[in-house]
C-alpha positions in Angstrom: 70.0 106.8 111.1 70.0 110.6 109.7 71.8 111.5 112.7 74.4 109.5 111.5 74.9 111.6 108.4 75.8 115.1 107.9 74.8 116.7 105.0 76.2 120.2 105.5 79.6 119.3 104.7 81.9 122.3 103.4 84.7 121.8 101.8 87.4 124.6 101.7 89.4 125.7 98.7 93.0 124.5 99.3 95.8 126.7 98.2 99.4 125.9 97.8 100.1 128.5 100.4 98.2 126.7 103.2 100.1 125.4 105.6 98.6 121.6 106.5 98.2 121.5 110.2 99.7 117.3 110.9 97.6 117.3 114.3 94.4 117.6 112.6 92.8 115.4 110.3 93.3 116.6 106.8 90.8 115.2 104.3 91.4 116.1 100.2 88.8 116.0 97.8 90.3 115.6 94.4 88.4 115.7 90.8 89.3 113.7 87.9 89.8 117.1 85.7 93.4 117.7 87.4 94.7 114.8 85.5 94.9 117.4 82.8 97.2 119.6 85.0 99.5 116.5 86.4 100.0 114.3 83.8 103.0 115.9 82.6 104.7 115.3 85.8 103.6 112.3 87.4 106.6 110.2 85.9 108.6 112.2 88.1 107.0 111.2 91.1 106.2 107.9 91.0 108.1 104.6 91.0 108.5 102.1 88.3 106.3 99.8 90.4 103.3 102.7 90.4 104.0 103.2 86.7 104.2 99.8 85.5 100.4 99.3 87.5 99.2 102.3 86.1 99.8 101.3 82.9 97.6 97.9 83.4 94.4 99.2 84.0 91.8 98.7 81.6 89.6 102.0 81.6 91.1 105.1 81.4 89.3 106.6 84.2 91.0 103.9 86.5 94.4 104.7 85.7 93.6 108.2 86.1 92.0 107.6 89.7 95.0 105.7 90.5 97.7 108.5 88.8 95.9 110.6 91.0 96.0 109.0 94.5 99.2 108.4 94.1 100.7 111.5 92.6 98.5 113.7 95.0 99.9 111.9 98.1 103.5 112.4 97.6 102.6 116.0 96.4 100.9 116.6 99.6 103.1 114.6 101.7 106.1 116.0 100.2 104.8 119.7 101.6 103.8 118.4 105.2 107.2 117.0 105.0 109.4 119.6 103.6 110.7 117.0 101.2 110.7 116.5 97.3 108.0 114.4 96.2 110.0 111.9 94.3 112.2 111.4 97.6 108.7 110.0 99.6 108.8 106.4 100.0 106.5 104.4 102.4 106.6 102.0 105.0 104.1 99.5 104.8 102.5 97.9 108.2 101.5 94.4 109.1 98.8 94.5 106.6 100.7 96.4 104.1 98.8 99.5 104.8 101.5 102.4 103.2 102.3 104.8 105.5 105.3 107.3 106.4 106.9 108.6 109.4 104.5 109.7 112.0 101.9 109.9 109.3 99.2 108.1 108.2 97.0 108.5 104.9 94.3 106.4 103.0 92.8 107.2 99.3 90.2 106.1 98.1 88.2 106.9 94.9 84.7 106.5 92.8 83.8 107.9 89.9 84.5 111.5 89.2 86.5 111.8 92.3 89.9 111.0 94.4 89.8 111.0 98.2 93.0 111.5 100.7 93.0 111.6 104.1 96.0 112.4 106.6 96.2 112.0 110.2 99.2 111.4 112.8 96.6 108.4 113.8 95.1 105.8 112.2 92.7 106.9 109.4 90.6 105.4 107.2 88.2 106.9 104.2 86.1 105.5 101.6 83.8 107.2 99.0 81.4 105.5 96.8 79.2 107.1 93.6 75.2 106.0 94.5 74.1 103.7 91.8 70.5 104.4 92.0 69.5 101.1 90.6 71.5 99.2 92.7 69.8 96.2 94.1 71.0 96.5 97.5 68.9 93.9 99.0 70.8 91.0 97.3 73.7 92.6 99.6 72.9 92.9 102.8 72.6 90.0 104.6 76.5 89.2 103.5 77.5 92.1 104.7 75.8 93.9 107.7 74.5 92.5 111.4 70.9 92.2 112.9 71.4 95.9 114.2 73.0 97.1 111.0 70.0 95.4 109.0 67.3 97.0 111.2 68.5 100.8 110.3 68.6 99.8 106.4 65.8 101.5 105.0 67.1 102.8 101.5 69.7 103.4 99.1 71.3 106.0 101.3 71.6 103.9 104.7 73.2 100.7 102.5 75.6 103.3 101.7 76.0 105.1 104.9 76.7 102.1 106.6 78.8 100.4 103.7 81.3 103.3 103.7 81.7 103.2 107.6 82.7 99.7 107.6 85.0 100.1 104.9 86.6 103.2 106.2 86.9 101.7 109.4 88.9 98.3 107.8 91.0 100.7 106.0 92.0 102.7 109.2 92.7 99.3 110.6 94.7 98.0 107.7 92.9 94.9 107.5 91.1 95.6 104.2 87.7 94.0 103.0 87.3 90.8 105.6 85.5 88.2 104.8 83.2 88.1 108.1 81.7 91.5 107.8 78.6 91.2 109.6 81.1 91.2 112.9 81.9 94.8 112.8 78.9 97.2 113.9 79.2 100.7 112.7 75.8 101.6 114.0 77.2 104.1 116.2 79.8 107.1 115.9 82.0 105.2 117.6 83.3 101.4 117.1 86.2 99.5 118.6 88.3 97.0 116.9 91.3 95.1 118.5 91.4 97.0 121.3 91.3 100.3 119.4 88.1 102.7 119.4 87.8 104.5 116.1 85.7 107.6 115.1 83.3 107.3 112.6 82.3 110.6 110.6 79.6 110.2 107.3 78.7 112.3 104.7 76.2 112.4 102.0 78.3 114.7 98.6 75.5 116.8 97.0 76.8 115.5 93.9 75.3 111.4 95.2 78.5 110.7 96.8 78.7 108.8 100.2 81.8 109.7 102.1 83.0 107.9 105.4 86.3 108.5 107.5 87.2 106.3 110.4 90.1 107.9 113.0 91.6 106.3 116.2 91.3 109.1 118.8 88.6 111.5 119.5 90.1 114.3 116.6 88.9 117.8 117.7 89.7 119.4 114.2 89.2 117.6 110.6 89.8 119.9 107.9 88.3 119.7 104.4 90.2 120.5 101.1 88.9 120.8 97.8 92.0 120.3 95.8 91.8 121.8 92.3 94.7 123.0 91.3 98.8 121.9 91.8 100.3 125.3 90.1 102.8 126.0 92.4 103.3 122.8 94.0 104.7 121.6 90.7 107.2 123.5 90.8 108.9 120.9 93.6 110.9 121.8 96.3 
């Protein structure tokens, strides 16, 4: 199982004078702190729609996870796409799976974090805080194969293999199935419908999992730590 995982991630420090590469696979890491920075100009950005949903969460934290996803993507989009952020709006797939153009994002988000990846291909991520009291054994049996089960040892493999399957539903668009034990993400790569999809797994030194599925063999995935918008607020 460990050499599913790789735990020597790095993460570079994006600046708003990068310019994003669309043939790699771009992956953003985003803390909760920028909400500070944005929320004085996410109304500009996104739809009534996004508004009217952020405005029913509960918690705090989950309206700022979502403000964040949501504001981040169009920020970033907008840039890739030489366009003003309020001007992106999405196409939605088969299984409603937003997307725009030749591009293709997922977010995803736990905790003290905000996840966005970017590929010209289908691309799926998922990132989950470890709960180290989780009873995980309750779990897996509705959720993971014979193989899967064998190679679930501890709190880190549930999650390892939890955030490959989920990445990989997202990449497909399908979303959270109700057969999971049918998809096998045992390996670094899995097919589904046809379609093989790379599987790539991280353990955050901060007791994050990370997973991102892509269709294609991607030579190059880049890794942004997103801390700042500065400049990029300043919209073009």
């Amino acid at each position: 199982m460990s050499n599913l995982i790789n735990n020597k991630l790095l993460w570079e420090d994006y600046e708003e004078s990068i310019l994003i590469d669309k043939k790699n696979v771009n992956i953003f890491k985003i803390s909760l702190d920028i909400y500070q920075i944005i929320k004085e100009h996410f109304m500009l950005v996104l739809t009534d729609d996004e508004l009217n949903k952020a405005s029913k969460f509960k918690q705090e934290s989950d309206t700022k996870r979502y403000v964040i996803g949501k504001f981040c993507t169009k920020m970033i989009l907008a840039k890739m796409m030489n366009k003003k952020p309020a001007d992106i709006h999405f196409e939605f797939s088969e299984y409603k799976k937003p997307y725009i153009n030749d591009i293709n994002f997922n977010i995803s988000h736990s905790g003290d974090y905000v996840v966005i990846a970017f590929s010209t291909y289908s691309v799926g991520i998922d990132i989950e805080a470890i709960n180290p009291v989780l009873d995980y054994q309750e779990l897996i049996h509705q959720c993971f194969n014979g193989e899967e089960i064998k190679k679930i040892i501890d709190l880190d493999s549930f999650y390892l293999f939890w955030t490959r399957k989920e990445s990989l539903l997202k990449a497909t668009g399908e979303g959270l199935i109700n057969d999971l034990p049918t998809i096998n993400c045992t390996q670094e790569k899995t097919e589904r419908f046809g379609i093989f999809y790379e599987l790539k797994s991280f353990k955050l030194n901060d007791g994050y999992f990370l997973s991102i599925a892509s269709s294609e063999n991607q030579d190059i995935y880049k890794y942004w730590d997103l801390k700042t918008l500065t400049n990029i607020i300043n919209f073009p």
